[in-house]
Structure formats: C-alpha cells, structure tokens
N, C-alpha and C positions, 0 to 999 in steps of 0.2 A: 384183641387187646382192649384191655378198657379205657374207655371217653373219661379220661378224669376232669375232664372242663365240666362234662356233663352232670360226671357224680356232685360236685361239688357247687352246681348252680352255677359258672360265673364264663362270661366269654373267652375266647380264645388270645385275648390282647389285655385281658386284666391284672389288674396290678398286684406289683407283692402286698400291698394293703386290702384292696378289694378280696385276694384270695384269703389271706388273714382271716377277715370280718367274715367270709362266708363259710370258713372253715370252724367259728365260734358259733355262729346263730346255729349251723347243721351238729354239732358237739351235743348241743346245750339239749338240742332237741331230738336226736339219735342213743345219747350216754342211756348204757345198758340198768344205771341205777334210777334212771328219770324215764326209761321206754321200755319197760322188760318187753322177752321175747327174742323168737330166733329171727325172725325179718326185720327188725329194731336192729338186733346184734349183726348183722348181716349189712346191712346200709353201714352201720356204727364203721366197717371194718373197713367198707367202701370209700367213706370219705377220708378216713385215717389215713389210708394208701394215697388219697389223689394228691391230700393233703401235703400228706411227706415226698411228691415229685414234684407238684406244683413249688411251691417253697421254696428246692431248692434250685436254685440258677441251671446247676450242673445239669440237673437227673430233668428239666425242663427243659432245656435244650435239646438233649438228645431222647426225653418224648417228643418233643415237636418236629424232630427229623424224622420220626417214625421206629422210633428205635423204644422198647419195651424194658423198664429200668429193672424190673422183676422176674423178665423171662431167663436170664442166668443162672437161677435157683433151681431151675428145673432140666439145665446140663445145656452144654455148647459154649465155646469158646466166643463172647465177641458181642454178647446180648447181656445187658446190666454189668457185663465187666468188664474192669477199665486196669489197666496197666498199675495204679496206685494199688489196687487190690493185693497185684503179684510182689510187690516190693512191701506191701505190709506184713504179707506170710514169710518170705523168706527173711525180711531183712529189720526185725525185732517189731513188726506189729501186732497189736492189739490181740486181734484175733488169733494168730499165730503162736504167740508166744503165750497163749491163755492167760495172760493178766488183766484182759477185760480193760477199757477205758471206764466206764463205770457210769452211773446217772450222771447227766450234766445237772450244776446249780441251777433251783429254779430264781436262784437271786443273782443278778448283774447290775454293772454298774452304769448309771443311765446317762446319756450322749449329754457333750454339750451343747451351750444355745448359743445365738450371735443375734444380738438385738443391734438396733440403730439410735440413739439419741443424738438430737439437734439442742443446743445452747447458744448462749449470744458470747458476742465476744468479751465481753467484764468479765464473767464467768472462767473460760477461757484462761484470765490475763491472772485472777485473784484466785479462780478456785472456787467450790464451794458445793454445797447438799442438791441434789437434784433428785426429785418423787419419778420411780420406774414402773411402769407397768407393764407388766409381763402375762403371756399365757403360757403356761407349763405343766410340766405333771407333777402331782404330789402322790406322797403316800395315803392310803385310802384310808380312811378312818371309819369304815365300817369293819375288814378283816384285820387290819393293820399291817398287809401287807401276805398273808398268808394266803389271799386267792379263795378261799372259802366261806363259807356262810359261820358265821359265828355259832362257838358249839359243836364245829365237825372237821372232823381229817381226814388228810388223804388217804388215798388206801393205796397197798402195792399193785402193781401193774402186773395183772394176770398175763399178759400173753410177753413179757420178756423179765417175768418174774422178780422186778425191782431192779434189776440190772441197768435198764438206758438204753437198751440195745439186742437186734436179737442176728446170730446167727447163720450164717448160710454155706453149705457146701456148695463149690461150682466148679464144675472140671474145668482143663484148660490145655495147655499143649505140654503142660508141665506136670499135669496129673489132677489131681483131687487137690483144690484147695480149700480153704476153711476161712471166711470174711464174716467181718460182723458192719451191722448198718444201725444207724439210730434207731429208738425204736418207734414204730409209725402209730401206734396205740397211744402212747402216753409222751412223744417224741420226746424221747429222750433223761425226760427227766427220771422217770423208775417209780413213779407213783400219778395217781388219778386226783383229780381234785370229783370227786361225787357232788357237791352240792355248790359251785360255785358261787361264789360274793356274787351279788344282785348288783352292787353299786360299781361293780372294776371288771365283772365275768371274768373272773381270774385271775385278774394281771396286777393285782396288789397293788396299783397305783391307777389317780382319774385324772383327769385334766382340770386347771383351775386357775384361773384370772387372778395375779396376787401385786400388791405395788414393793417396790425396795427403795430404800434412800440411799442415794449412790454420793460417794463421796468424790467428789472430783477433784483431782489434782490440780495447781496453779500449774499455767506452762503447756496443757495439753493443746492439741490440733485436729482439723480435720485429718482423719484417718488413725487417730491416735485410738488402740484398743485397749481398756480396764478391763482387767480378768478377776471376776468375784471366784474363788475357790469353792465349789460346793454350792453355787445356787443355781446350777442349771437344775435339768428335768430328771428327777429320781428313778430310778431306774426300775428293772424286774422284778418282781417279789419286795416290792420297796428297799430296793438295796441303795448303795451308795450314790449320790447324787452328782452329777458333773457341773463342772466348771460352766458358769456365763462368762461372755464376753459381749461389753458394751464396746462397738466403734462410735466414734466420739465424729460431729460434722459441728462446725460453726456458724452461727449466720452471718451474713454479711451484714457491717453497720452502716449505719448512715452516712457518717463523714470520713472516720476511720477506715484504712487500709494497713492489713499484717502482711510484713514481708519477713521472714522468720523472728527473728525475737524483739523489732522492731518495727512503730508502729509510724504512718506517714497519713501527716494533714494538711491539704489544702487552705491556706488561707490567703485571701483576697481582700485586700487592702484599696481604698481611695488611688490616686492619680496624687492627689495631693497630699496624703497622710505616705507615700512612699518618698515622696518628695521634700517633707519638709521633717517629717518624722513624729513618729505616734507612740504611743502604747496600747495595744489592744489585749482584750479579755478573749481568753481563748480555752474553752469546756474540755475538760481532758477526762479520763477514765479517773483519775484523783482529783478531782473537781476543776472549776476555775482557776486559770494562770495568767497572768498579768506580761503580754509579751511587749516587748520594746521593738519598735523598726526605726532603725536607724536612719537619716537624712540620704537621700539619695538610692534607696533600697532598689534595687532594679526586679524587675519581675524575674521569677524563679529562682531566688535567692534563698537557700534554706537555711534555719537558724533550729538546733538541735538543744532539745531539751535532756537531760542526762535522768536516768533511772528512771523512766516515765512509760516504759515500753513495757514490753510480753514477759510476765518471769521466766526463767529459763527453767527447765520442766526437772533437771537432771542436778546441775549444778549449782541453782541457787540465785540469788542477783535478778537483775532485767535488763531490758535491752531501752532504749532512747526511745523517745518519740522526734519524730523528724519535721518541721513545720516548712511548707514550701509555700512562698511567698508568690500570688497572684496581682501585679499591678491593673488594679482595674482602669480600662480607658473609658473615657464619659463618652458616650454616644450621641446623647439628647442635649441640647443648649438650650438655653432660652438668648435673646437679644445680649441681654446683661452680658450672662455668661461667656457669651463668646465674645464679646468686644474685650471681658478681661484679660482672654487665652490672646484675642490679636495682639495687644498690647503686653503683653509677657514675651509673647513673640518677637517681638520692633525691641523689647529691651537684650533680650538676647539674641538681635543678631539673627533670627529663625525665621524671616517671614518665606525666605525661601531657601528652606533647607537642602543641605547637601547628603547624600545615604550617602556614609561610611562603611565601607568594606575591611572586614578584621584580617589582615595577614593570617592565611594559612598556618607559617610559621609559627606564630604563636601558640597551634593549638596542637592536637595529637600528634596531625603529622610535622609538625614542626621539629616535635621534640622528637619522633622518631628519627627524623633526620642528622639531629645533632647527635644522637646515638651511633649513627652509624657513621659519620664525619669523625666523632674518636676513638673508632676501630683502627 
C-alpha cells in the first residue's frame, strides 16, 4: 500500500491546510505541462492519489486504520467499499443510474467572517461610523478569478475525460457493482488549469488587509452582532462573497454605569450642600445638567433624569439616567471646624446621640407581613 504521507511530503498528524499547501507546491512542480515525461507523469499521479485520501476526512480515516481506499477496484468485498456505495447503485445513484454527477463548480461561495470591535460608550448610546480593519480574501486581480495565467485555459481532464469523476467496478456480496469517485487528477472539477496564476496558484482569490466604515446603530451592546451582507471572504474561483459579522464589546466609562437602556451616576455631594441644599453641575453624555439637591438629601437618594439614558436599539426613545446621591462625611477638621460641628451639635440636642433603629415593619418584611394579615 502506498505511504501517501510520504508521497506528498507532509507528517502523519498534518493538517487539512498543511496537506493542501503541499499538495499545490508538489502540483505546480509535478503537472505534466510544466515537467514532461513518464517519471514527472508517474509522481504527477502519486500525489493526485495521496491527495484525494488525504483530503478527505472519510478515505483518511480509514487509511490511517490501515485500510487501502483503492484496493476495492481490484475486487473483494470490504477494501475501499463502504455501504454508501451499495445504496448509490441500487437505489438511484450516480453511478448506477449512468447520469453521472458531473464536474463540481470551480466557483463557491466563500465562508463568512466574525471580526470583534470595541467602542466606547457615547457611541453605544448615539451611534455612529467606526473605520474597520479587516484581513480577508479578495478576488485576484491578476486572473480575475479564473485560477490561471492571463492569456491561457484550462484544458479537459485526460484521465476522467472532463467528467469530475472516474469510475470503478467492485464486486461485492451482491455482484458486480459499478461506483464513481471524484476524480483525483483534476479533483473533481473536469478540467486542468496548465499554467496557474502566479499571484493566487489557482484559487482566483489572495488574501488582503482592507479597512470598512461600519455604521453602527444607536442602542447596541456588548454582544450585539452587525451582519454586513457580502463582505466577508470571497470565495473559490472568486465566486460569491459571504457575510461579515462584527460583534460589538463596549468599554467601560469612567463615571457611567449601563444597566440595560439605563444609565446610573454616582454623585457625592458636601455634608453640608445635602444638608442645606445645592445645585450641582453634573457631565452627562448630552452635556452639562444643572442638578438641584434638595434640603435634607440623605445619602443614596436617587434623583432621575428622563430621556438621558441608552436609546433603545429596536424601538426607539431612551431610557433615564439615574443619579444616586453620595453624602459625603468630612473626615479632616481643622480646630475652627470642629468647634462649629460641636456647637451645631449643643444646638440640636446631639452632643450625645442616640442610634435609632427603623421598625422592621416598615420595610419589605413589613409589608410582606401585612400581606399576608389580609389573607
């Protein structure tokens, strides 16, 4: 049996791309139009073969078992044939029914991408153009996609005569059947490319660094995916192009925290501007707001500003921004200082204060309780 790892240069744990790549460099430099000669032609047919096992998952598998995917050709039930075989002949396959599957396209349509963009949160909230850069495939602009050298065509595929595919009798417990397989010469497609593109070796498409202006929606989120139709990675014989998809990550702001389509701020206010009551300037994603704290403000008192929040991505509108009030306590006195606070104290009665304990009652489980007192 033959070492197709060996034919084909590459180890025994190499990848479907490494076998790829070693399957082109040995092509380029084997093809009976670029190495005439019967030991050229002879290698040519070797790698062809290792090629078309290697490749594929299936017929790689069960070489690697020790199993010969081409010994079936030459009789015995059980060696290159597999059950799909018998259900193709009797039961309207290909080969069977002589209608031939026929060359496969050498044009497909090529995979999509999933890129990652980070933005800040304004972005985010209003929307707006973000510059993309991406690596992808394009179409070659040396063949245009034709896989050839400008000036030359393919030629038919001598050894499964333009067809895609060639052939095989293999007896079985059921008699003489009759299968057809890709064909390993020209896999599949039913022609030869003779003088491959220099710049794509064949594949009518290169790889290339390109930027895009993404338009980004008000409202999106971290995890939120933009699907561009058509600018992923162009495909085989420069065929149709797939779908990008940009997932969207935000960064975290400074002051601001998103909790779905609203936004919440920390604001820390004096001892004494909660106390006696203020107005403070407070930076919002739509500029400076002029906020009011009412006489007596207690710490963690939130005061809600209306339509100041996240737009809603689907329906429209926005959500609040939420402002949660920080009573800040002075740590540091000077003499002055604290002779004012004693004496604020003696006028209110506080020089030795009493903790107040809030009734239960009054709070969650209070009211759960009265809940269930007017059952």
């Amino acid at each position: 049996m033959n070492d197709y790892y060996a034919d084909l240069g590459v180890a025994r744990d190499a990848s479907a791309e490494d076998i790829k790549r070693a399957y082109r460099k040995a092509a380029r430099r084997l093809h009976p139009d670029v190495n005439p000669g019967p030991e050229a032609e002879e290698q040519f047919k070797r790698v062809s073969q290792a090629y078309d096992v290697l490749s594929d998952a299936e017929k790689r598998r069960s070489y690697d078992m020790g199993a010969d995917p081409y010994a079936g050709a030459h009789g015995g039930f059980g060696q290159g044939f597999s059950f799909s075989d018998i259900m193709d002949a009797f039961f309207g396959g290909a080969a069977a029914t002589g209608g031939g599957r026929g060359p496969r396209p050498r044009v497909a349509r090529g995979q999509d991408a999933l890129v990652h963009l980070d933005i800040d949160l304004a972005t985010a909230v209003f929307g707006g153009e973000q510059e993309l850069t991406i690596d992808t495939a394009v179409a070659c602009s040396s063949c245009h996609g034709s896989g050839g050298q400008p000036g030359t065509q393919p030629r038919t595929c001598d050894a499964c005569q333009g067809r895609g595919e060639i052939q095989q009798v293999q007896r079985s417990f059921l008699g003489q059947v009759m299968t057809s397989r890709p064909c390993p010469t020209c896999q599949g497609f039913g022609q030869l490319i003779s003088h491959p593109c220099f710049e794509c070796s064949g594949e009518g498409r290169v790889g290339m660094r390109r930027t895009l202006t993404l338009k980004v929606p008000a409202g999106v989120d971290t995890g939120t995916r933009i699907q561009l139709s058509g600018e992923g990675e162009i495909g085989f014989g420069a065929g149709p192009a797939g779908d990008l998809y940009v997932e969207i990550g935000v960064r975290s702001h400074p002051t601001l925290r998103r909790r779905g389509d609203d936004l919440h701020l920390n604001l820390e206010v004096p001892m004494t501007a909660a106390a006696l009551g203020a107005t403070v300037a407070v930076d919002t994603l739509d500029g400076p707001r002029e906020i009011g704290i009412r006489r007596g403000t207690p710490s963690g008192e939130t005061i809600t500003l209306r339509g100041l929040g996240v737009t809603r991505l689907r329906t429209g509108g926005r959500g609040d921004l939420v402002i949660h009030v920080l009573v800040a306590t002075p740590t540091r006195l000077d003499e002055e200082q604290e002779e004012l606070l004693r004496q604020l104290a003696r006028l209110r009665g506080e020089e030795r204060p009493q903790g107040r304990v809030s009734a239960a009652e009054s709070g969650l489980f209070g009211k759960l309780r009265d809940a269930f007192k007017g059952r």
